[in-house]
N, C-alpha and C positions, 0 to 999 in steps of 0.2 A: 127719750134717749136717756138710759142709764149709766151712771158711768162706777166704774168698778171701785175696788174698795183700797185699792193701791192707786189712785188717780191722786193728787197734788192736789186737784183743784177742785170742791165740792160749795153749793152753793150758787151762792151769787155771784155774776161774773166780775160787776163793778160794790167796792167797798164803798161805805157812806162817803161824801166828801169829804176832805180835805181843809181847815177853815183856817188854816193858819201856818206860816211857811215855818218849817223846823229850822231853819238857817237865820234869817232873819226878822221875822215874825208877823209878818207884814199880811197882808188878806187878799192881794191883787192875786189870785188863783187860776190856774185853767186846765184842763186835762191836756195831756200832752201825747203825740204818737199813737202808734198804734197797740202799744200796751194800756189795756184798761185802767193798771195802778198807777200810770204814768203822770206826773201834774208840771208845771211851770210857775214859776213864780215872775211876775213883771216888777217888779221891784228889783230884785235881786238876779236876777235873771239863771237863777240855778232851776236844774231842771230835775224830777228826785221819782222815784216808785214808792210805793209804801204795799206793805204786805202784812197780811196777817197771819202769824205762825201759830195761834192756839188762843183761845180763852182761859185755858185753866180749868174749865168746865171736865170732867172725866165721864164717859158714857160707860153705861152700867152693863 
């Protein structure tokens, strides 16, 4: 399956993990929901996505 070149999402569906909660700092981690980027924090009990908008990288 191809997916076109205006599609949002190219790649992998899930980003590397997650090792550290951007709120409170803590490592008790878990994916959360039905969004791949989705995580939880048990600590903290905030619940966050994370996404990747570009590398910086420029294709030739």
């Amino acid at each position: 399956m191809s997916e076109s070149p205006e599609s949002p999402r190219r790649g992998r569906t899930r980003q590397l993990p997650v090792f550290y909660c951007p709120y409170c700092g803590d490592e008790e981690l878990t994916p959360h929901g039905e969004d791949p980027d989705g995580w939880h924090c048990g600590a903290c009990l905030r619940t966050w996505t994370v996404h990747l908008t570009g590398t910086g990288v420029q294709r030739p």
